[in-house]
SEKEBA-730066 format. One record per residue: residue number from 1; x, y, z of N, C-alpha, C, O, CB in turn; residue in one letter. Coordinates in steps of 0.05 Angstrom, whole numbers, always signed. Glycine has a CB too. Layout:
BEGIN
@pos->NUM	nc1->X	nc2->Y	nc3->Z	cac1->X	cac2->Y	cac3->Z	cc1->X	cc2->Y	cc3->Z	oc1->X	oc2->Y	oc3->Z	cbc1->X	cbc2->Y	cbc3->Z	code->a;
...
end
This chain:
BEGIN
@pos->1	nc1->+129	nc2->+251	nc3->-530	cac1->+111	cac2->+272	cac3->-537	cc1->+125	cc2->+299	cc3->-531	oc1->+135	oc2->+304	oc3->-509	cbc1->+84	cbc2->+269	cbc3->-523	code->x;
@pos->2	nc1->+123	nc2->+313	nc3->-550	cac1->+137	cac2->+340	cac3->-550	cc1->+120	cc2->+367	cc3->-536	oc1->+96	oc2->+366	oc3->-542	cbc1->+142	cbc2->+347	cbc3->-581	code->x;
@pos->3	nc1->+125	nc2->+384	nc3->-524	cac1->+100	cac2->+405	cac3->-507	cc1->+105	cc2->+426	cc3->-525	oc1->+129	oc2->+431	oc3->-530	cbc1->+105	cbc2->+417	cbc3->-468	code->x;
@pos->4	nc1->+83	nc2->+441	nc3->-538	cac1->+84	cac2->+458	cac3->-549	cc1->+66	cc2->+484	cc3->-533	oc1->+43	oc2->+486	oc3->-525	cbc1->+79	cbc2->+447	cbc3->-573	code->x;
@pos->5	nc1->+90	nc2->+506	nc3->-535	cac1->+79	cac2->+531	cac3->-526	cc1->+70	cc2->+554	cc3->-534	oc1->+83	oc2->+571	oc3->-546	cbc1->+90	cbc2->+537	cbc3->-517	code->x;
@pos->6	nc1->+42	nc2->+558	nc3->-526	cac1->+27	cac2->+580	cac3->-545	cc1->+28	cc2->+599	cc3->-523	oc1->+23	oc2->+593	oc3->-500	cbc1->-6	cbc2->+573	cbc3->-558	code->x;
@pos->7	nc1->+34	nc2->+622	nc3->-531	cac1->+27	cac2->+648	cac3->-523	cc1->-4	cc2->+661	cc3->-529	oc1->-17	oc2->+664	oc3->-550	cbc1->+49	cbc2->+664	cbc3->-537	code->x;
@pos->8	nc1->-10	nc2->+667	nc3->-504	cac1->-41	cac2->+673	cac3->-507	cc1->-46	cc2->+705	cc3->-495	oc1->-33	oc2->+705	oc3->-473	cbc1->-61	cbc2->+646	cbc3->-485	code->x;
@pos->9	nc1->-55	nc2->+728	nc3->-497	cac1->-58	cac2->+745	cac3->-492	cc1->-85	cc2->+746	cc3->-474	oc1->-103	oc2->+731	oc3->-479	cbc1->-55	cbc2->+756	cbc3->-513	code->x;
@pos->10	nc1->-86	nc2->+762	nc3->-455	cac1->-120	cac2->+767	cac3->-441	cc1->-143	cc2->+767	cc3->-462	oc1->-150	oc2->+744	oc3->-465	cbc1->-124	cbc2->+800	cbc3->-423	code->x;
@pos->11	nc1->-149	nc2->+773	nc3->-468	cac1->-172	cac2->+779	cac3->-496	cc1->-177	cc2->+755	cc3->-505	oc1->-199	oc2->+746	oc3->-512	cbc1->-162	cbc2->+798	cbc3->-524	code->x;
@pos->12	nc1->-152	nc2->+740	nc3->-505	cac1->-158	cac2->+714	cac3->-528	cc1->-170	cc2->+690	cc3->-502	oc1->-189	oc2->+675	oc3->-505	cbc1->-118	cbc2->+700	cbc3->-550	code->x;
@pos->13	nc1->-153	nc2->+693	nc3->-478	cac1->-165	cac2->+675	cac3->-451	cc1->-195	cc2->+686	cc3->-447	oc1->-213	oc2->+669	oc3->-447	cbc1->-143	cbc2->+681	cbc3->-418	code->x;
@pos->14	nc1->-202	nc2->+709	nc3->-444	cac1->-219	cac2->+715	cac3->-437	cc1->-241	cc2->+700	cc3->-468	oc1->-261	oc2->+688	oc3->-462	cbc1->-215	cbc2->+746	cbc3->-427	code->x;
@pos->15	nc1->-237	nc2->+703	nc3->-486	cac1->-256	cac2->+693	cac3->-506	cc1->-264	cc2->+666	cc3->-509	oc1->-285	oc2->+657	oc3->-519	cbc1->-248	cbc2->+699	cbc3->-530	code->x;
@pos->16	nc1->-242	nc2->+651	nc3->-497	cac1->-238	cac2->+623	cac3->-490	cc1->-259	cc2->+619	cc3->-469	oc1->-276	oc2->+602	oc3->-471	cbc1->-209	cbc2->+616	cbc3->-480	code->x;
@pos->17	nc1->-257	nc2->+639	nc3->-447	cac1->-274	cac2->+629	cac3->-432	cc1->-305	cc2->+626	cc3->-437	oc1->-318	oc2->+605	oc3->-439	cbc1->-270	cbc2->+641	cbc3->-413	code->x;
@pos->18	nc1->-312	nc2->+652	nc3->-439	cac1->-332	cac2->+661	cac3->-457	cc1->-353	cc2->+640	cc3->-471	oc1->-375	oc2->+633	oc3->-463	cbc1->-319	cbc2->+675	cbc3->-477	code->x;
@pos->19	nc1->-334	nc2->+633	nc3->-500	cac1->-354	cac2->+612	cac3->-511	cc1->-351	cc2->+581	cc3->-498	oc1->-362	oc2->+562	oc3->-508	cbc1->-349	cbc2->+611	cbc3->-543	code->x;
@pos->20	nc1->-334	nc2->+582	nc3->-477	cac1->-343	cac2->+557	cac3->-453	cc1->-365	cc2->+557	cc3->-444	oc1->-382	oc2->+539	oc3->-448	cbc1->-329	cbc2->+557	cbc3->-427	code->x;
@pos->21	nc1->-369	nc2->+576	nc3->-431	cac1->-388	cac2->+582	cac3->-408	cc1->-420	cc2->+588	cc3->-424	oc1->-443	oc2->+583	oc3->-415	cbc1->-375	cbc2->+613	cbc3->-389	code->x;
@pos->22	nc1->-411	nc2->+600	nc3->-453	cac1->-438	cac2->+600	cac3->-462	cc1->-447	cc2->+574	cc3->-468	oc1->-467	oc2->+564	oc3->-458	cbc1->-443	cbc2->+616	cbc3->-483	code->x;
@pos->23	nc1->-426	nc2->+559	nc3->-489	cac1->-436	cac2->+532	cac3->-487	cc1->-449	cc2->+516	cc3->-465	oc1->-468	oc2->+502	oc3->-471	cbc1->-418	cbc2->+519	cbc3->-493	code->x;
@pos->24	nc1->-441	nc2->+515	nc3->-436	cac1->-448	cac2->+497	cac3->-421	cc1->-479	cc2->+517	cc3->-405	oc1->-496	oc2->+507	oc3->-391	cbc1->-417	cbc2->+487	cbc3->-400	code->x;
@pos->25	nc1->-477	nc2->+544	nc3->-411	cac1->-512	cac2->+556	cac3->-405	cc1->-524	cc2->+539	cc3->-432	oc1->-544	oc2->+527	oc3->-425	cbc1->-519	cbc2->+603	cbc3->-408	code->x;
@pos->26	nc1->-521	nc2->+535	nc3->-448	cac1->-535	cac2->+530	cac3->-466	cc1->-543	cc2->+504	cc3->-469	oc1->-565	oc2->+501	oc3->-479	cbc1->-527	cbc2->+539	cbc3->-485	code->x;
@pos->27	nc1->-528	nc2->+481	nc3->-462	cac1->-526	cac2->+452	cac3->-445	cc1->-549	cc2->+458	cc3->-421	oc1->-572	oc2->+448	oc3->-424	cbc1->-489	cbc2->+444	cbc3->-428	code->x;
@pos->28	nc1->-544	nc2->+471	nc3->-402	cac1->-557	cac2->+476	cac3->-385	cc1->-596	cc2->+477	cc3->-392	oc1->-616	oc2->+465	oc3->-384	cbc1->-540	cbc2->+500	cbc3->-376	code->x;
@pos->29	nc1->-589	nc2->+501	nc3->-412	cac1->-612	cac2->+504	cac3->-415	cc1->-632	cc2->+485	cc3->-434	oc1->-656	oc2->+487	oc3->-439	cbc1->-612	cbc2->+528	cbc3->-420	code->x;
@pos->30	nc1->-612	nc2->+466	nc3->-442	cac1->-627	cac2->+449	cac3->-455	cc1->-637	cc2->+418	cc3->-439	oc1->-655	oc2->+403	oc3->-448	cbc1->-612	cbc2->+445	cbc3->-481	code->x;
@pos->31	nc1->-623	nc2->+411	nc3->-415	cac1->-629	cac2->+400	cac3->-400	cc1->-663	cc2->+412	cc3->-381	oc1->-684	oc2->+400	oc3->-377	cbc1->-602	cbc2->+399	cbc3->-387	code->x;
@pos->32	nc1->-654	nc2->+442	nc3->-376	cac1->-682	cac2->+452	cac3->-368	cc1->-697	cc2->+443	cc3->-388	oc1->-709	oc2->+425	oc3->-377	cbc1->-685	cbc2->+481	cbc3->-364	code->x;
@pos->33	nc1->-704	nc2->+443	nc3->-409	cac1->-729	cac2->+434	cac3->-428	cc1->-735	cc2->+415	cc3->-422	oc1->-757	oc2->+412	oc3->-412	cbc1->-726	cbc2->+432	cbc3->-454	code->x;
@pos->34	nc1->-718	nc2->+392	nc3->-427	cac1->-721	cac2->+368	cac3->-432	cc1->-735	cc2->+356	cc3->-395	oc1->-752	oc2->+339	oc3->-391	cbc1->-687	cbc2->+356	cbc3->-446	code->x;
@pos->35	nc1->-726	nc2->+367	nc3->-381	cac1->-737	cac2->+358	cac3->-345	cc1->-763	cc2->+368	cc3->-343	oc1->-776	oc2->+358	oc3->-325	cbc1->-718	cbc2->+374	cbc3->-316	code->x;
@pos->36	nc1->-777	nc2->+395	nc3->-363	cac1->-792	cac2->+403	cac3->-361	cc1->-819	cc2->+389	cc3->-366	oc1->-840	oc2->+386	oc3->-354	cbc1->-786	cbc2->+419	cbc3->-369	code->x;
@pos->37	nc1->-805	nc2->+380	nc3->-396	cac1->-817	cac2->+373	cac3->-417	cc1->-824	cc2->+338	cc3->-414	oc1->-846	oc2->+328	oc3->-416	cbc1->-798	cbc2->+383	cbc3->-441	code->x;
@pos->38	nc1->-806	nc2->+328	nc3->-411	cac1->-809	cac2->+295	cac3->-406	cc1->-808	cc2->+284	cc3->-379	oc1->-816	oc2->+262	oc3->-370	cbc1->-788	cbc2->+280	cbc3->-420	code->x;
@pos->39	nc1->-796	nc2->+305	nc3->-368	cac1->-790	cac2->+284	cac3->-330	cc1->-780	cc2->+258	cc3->-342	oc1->-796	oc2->+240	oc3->-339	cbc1->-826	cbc2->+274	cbc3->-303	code->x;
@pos->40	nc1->-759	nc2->+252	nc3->-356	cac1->-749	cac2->+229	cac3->-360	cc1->-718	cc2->+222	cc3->-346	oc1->-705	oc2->+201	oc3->-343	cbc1->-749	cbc2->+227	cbc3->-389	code->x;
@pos->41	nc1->-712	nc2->+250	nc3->-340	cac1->-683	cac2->+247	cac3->-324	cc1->-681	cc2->+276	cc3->-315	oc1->-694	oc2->+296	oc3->-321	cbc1->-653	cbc2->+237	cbc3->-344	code->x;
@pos->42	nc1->-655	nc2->+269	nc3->-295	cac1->-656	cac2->+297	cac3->-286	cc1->-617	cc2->+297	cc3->-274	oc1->-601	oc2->+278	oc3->-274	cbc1->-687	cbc2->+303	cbc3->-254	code->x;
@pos->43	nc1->-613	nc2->+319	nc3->-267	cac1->-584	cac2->+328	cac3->-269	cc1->-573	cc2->+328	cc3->-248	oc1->-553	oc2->+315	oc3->-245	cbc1->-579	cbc2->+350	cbc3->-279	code->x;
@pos->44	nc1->-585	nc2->+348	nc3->-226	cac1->-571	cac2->+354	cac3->-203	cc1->-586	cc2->+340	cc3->-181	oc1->-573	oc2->+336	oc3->-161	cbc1->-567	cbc2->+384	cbc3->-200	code->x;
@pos->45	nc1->-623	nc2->+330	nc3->-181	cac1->-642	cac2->+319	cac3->-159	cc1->-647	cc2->+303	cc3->-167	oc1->-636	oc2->+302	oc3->-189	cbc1->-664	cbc2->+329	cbc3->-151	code->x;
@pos->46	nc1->-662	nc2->+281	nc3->-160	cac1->-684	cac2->+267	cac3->-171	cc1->-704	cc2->+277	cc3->-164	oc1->-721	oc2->+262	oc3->-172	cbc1->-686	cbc2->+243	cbc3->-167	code->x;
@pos->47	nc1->-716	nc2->+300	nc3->-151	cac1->-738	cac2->+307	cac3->-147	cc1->-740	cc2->+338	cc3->-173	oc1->-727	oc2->+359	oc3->-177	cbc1->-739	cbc2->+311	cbc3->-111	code->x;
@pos->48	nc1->-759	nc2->+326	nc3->-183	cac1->-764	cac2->+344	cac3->-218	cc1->-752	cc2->+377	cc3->-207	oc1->-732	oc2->+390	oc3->-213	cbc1->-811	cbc2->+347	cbc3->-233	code->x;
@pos->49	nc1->-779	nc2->+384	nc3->-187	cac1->-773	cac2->+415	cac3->-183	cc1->-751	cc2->+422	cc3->-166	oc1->-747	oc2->+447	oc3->-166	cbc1->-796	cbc2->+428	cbc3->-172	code->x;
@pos->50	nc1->-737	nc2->+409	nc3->-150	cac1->-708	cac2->+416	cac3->-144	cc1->-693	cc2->+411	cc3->-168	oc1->-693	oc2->+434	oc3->-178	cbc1->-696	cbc2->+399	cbc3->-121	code->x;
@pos->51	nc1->-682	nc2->+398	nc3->-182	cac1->-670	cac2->+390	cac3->-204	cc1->-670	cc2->+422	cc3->-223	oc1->-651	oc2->+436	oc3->-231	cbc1->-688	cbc2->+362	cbc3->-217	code->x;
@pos->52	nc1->-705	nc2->+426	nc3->-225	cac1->-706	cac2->+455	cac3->-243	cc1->-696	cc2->+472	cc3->-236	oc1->-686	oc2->+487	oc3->-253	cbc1->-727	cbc2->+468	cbc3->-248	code->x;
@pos->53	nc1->-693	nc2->+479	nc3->-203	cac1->-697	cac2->+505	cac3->-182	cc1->-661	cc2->+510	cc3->-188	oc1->-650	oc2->+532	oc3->-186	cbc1->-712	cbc2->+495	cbc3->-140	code->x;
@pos->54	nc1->-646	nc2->+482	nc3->-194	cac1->-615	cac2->+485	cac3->-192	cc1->-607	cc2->+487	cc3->-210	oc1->-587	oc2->+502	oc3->-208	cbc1->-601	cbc2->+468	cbc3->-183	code->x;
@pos->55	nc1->-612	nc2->+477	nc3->-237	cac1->-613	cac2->+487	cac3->-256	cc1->-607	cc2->+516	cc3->-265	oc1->-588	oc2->+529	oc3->-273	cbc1->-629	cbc2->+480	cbc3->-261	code->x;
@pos->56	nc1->-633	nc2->+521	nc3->-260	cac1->-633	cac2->+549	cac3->-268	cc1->-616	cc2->+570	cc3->-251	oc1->-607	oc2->+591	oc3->-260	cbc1->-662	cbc2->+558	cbc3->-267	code->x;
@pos->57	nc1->-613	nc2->+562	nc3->-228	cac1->-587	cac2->+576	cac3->-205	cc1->-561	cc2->+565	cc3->-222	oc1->-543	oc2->+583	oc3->-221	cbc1->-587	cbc2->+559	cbc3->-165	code->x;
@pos->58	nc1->-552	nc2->+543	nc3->-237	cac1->-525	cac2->+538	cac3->-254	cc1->-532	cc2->+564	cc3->-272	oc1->-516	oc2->+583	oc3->-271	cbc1->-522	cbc2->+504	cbc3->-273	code->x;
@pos->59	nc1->-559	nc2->+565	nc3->-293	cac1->-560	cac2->+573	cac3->-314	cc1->-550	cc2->+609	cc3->-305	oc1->-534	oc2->+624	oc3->-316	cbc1->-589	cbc2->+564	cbc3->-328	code->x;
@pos->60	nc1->-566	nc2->+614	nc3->-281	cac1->-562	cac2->+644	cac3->-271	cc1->-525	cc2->+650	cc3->-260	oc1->-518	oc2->+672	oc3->-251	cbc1->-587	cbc2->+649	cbc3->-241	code->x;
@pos->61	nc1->-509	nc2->+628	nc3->-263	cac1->-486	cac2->+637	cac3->-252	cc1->-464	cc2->+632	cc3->-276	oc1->-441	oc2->+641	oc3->-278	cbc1->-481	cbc2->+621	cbc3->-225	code->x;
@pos->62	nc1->-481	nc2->+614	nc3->-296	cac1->-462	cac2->+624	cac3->-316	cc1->-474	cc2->+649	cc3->-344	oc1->-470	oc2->+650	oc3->-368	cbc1->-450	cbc2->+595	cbc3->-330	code->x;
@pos->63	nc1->-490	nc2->+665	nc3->-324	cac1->-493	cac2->+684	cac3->-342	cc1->-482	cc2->+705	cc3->-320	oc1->-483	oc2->+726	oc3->-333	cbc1->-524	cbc2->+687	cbc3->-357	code->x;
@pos->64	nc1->-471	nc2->+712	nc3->-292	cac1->-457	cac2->+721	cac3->-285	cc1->-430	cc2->+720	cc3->-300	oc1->-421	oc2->+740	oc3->-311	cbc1->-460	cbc2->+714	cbc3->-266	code->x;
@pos->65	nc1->-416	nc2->+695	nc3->-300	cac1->-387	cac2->+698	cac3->-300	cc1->-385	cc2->+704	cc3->-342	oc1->-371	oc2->+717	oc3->-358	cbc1->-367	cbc2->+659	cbc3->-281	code->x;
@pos->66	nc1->-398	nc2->+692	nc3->-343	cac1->-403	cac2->+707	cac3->-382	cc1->-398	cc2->+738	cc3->-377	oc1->-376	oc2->+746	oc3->-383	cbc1->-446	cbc2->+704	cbc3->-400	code->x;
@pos->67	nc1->-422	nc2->+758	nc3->-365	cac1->-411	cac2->+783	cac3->-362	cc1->-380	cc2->+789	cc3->-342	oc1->-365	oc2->+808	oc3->-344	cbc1->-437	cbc2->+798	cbc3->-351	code->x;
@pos->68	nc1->-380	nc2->+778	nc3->-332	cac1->-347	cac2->+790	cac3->-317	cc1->-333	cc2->+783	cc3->-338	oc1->-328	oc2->+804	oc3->-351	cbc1->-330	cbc2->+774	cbc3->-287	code->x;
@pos->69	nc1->-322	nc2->+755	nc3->-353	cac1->-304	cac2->+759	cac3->-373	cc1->-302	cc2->+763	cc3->-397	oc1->-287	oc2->+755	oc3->-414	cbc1->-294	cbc2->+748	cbc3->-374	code->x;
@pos->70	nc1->-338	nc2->+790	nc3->-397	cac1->-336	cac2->+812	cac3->-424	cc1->-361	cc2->+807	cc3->-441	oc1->-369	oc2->+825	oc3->-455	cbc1->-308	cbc2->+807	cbc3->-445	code->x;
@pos->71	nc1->-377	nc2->+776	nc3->-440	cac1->-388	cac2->+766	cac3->-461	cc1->-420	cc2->+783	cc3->-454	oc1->-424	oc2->+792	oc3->-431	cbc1->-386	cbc2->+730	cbc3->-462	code->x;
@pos->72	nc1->-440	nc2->+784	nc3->-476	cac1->-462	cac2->+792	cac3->-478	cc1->-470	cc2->+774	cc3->-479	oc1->-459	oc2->+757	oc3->-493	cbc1->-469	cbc2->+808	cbc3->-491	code->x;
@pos->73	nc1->-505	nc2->+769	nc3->-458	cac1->-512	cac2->+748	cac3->-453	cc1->-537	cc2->+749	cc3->-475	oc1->-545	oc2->+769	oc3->-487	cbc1->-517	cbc2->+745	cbc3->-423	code->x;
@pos->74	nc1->-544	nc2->+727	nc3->-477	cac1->-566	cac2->+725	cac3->-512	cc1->-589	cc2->+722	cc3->-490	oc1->-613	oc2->+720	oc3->-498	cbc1->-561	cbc2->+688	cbc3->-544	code->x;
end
């Protein structure tokens, strides 16, 4: 297997990160529904309202690091 090397500029890493981090708030926040909504599973507790309480502390820290590397939060 051959390694191929891409040159990446800040802007372009930083955009990378970006629609990471929104994707996985948005994972996030669809797990909140679903724990809300069904109590059929849960992510980080088995106890429903810890599970939510951490959640939403993931969901609030990747809408921190979204604004440090530039992104507007929806």
């Amino acid at each position: 297997m051959r390694n191929i090397m891409v040159p990446l500029d800040y802007d372009t890493v930083d955009n990378i990160v970006c629609m990471q981090i929104q994707e996985m708030k948005e994972s996030l926040e669809g797990y909140l529904i679903q724990v809300k909504n069904n109590k059929k599973g849960t992510v980080f507790d088995m106890d429903y309202k810890k599970d939510m309480k951490q959640i939403k502390e993931h969901i609030k820290a990747c809408e921190m690091i979204y604004a440090y590397f530039g992104g507007n939060n929806k």
